[in-house]
MDTraj code that builds the backbone (N, CA, C; nanometers):
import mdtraj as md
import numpy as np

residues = "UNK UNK UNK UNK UNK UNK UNK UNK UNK UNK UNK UNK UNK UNK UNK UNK UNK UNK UNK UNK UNK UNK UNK UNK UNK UNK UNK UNK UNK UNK UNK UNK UNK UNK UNK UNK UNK UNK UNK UNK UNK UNK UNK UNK UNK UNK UNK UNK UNK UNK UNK UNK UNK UNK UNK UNK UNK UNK UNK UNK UNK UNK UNK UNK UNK UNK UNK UNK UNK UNK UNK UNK UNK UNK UNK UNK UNK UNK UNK UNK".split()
xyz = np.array([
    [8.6669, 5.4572, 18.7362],
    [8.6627, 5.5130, 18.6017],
    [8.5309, 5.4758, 18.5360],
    [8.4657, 5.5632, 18.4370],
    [8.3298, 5.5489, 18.3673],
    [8.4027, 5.4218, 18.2565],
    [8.2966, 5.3850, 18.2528],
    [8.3051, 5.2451, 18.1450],
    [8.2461, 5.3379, 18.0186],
    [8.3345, 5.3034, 17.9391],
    [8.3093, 5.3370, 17.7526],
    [8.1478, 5.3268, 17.7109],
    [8.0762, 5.4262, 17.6398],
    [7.9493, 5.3527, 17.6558],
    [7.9816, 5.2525, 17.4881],
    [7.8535, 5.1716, 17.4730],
    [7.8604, 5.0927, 17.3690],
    [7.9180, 5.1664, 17.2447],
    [7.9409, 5.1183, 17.1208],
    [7.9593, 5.1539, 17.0061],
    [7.8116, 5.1737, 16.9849],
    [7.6917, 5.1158, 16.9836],
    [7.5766, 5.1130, 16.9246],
    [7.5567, 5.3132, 16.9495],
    [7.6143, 5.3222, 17.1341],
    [7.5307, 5.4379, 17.2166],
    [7.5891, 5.5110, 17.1322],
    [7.7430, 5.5009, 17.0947],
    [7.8299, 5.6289, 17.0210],
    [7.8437, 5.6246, 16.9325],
    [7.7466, 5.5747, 16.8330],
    [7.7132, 5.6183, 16.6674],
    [7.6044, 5.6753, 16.6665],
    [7.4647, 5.6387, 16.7902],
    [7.3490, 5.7716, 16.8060],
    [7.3857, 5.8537, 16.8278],
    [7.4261, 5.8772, 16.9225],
    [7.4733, 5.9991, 16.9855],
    [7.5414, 6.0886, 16.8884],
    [7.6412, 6.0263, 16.8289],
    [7.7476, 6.1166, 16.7084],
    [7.5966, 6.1883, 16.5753],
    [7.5295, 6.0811, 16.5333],
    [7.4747, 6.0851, 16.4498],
    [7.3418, 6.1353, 16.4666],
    [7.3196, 6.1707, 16.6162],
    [7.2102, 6.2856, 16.6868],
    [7.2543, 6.4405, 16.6662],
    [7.3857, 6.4200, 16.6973],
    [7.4321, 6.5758, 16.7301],
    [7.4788, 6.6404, 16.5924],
    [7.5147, 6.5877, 16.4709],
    [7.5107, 6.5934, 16.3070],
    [7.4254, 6.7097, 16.2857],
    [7.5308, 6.8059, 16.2582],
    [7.4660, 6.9487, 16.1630],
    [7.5489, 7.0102, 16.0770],
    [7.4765, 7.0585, 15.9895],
    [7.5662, 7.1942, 15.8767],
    [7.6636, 7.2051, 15.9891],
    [7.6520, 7.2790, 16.0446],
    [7.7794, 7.3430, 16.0909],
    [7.8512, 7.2698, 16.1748],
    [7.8438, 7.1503, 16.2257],
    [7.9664, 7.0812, 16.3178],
    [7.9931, 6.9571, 16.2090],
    [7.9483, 6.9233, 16.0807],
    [7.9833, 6.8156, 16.0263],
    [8.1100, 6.7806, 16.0163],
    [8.2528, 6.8693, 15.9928],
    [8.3385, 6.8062, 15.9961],
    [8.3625, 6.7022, 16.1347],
    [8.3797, 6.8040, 16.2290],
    [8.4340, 6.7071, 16.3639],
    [8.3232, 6.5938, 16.3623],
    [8.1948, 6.6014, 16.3338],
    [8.0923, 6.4843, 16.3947],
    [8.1637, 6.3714, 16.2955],
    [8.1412, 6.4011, 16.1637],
    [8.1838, 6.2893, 16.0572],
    [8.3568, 6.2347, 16.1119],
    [8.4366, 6.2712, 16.1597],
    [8.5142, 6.2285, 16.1648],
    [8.5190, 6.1642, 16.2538],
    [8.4215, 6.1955, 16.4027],
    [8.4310, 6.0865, 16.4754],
    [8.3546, 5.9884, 16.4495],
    [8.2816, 5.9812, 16.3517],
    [8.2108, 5.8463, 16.2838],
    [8.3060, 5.7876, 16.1639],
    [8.3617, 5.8485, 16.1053],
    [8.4943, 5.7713, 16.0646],
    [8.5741, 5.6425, 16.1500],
    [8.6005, 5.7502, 16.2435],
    [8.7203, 5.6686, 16.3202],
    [8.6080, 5.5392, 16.3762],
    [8.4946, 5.5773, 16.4291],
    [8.4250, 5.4904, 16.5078],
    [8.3790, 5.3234, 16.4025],
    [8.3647, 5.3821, 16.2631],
    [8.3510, 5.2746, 16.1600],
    [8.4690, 5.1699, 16.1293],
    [8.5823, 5.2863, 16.1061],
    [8.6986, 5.1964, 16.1082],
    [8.7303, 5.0893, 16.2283],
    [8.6533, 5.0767, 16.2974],
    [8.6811, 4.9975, 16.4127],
    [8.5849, 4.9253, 16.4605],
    [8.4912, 4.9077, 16.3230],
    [8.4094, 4.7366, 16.3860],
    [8.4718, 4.6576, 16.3403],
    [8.4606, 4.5378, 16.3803],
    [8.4860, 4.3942, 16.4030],
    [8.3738, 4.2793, 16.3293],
    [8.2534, 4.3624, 16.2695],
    [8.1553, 4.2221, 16.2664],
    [8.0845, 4.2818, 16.1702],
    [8.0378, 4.1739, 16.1045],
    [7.9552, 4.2408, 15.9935],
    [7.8277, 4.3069, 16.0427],
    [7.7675, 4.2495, 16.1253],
    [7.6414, 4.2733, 16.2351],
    [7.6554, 4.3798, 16.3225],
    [7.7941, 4.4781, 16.3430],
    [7.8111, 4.6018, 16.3638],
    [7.8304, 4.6704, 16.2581],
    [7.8803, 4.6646, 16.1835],
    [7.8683, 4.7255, 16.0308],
    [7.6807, 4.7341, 16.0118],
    [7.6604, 4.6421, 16.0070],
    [7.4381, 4.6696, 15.9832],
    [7.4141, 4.7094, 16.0578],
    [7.4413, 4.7162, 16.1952],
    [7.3996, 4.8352, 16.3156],
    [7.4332, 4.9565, 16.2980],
    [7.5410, 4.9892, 16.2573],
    [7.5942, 5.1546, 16.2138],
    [7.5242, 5.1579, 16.0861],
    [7.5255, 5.1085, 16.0135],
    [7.4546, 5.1554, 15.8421],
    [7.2831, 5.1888, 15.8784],
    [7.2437, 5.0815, 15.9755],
    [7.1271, 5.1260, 15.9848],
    [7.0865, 5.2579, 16.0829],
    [7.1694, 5.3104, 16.1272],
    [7.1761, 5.3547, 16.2351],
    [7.1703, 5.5318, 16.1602],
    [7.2349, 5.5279, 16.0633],
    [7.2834, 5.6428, 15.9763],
    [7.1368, 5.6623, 15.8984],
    [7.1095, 5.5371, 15.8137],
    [6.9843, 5.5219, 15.7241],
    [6.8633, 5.5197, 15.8131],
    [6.8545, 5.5195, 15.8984],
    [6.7222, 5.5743, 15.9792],
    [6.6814, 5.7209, 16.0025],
    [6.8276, 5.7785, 16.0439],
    [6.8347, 5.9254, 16.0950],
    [6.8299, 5.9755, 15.9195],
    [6.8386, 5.9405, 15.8463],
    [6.8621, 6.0519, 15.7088],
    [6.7253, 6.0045, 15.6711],
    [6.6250, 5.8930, 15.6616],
    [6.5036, 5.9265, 15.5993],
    [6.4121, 5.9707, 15.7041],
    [6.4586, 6.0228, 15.8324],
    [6.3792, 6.1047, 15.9521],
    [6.3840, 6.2367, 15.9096],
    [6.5047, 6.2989, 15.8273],
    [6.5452, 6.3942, 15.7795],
    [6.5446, 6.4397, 15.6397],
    [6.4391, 6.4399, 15.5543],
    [6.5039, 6.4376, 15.4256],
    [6.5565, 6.5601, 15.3866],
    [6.5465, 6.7305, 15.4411],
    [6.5632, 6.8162, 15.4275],
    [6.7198, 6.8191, 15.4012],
    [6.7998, 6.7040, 15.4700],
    [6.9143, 6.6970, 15.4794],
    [7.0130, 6.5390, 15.4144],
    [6.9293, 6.5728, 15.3635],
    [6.9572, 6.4266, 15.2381],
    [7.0880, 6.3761, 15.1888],
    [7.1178, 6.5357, 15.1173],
    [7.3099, 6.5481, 15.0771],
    [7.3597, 6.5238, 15.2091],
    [7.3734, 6.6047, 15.3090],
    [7.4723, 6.5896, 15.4006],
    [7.4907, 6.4313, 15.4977],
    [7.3720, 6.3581, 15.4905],
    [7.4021, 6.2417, 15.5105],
    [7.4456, 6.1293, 15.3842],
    [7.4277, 6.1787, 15.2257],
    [7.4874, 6.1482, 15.1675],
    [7.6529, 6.1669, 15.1413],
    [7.6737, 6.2378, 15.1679],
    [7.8352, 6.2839, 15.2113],
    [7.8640, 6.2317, 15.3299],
    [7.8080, 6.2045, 15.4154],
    [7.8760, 6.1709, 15.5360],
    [7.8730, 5.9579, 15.4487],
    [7.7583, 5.9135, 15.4108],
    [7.8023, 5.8028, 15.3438],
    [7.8996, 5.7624, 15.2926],
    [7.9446, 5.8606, 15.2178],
    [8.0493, 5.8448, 15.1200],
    [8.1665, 5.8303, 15.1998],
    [8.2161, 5.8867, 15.3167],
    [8.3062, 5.9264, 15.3821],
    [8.3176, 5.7427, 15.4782],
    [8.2311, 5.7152, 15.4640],
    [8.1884, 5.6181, 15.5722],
    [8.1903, 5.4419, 15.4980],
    [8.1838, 5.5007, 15.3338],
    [8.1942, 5.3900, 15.2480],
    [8.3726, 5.3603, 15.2463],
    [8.4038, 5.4945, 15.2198],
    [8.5703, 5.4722, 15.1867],
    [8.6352, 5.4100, 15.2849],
    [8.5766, 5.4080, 15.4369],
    [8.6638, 5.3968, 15.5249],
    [8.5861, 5.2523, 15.6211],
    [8.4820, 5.1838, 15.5951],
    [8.4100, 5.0634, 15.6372],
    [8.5055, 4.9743, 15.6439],
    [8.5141, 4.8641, 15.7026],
    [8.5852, 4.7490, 15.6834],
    [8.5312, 4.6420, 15.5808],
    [8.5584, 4.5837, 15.5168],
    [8.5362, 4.4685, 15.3944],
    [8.5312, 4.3516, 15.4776],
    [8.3946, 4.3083, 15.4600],
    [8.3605, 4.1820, 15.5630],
    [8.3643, 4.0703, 15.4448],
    [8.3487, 4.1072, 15.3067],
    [8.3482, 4.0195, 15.2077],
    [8.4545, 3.9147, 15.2242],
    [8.4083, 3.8009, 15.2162],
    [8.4700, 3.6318, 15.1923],
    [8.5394, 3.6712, 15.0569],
])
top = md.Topology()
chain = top.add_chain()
for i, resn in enumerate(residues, 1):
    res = top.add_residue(resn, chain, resSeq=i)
    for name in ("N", "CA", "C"):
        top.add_atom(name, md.element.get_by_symbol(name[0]), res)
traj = md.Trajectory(xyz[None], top)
């Protein structure tokens, strides 16, 4: 059986393939993929990971602002 690739590989990848027109399904599998770190230091790997690709892009500014939002509601709270 293929081994899972990293979380790091499958938030590029999700957040490569991100367009007008496939945003629902992409955002949702970055939903689910957020809801399921473990560390605060994967949480800054996905945030940065998002915030790199949107100031590569500014044409598309809102739609990675919406996909934020989607991604704020559903993060895990690493706060003490």
């Amino acid at each position: 059986a293929l081994a899972t690739p990293p979380l790091a590989v499958l938030v590029q990848r999700n957040v490569n393939k991100l367009t007008l027109d496939n945003f629902e399904p992409i955002a949702r599998t970055l939903v689910e993929l957020v809801e399921n770190l473990t560390t605060p230091d994967a949480l800054r790997d996905y945030a940065w990971r998002v915030f790199d690709k949107a100031v590569t892009e500014p044409k598309f500014a809102f739609m990675y602002a919406q996909l934020c939002a989607l991604l704020c509601a559903r993060a895990p709270d690493f706060v003490r």
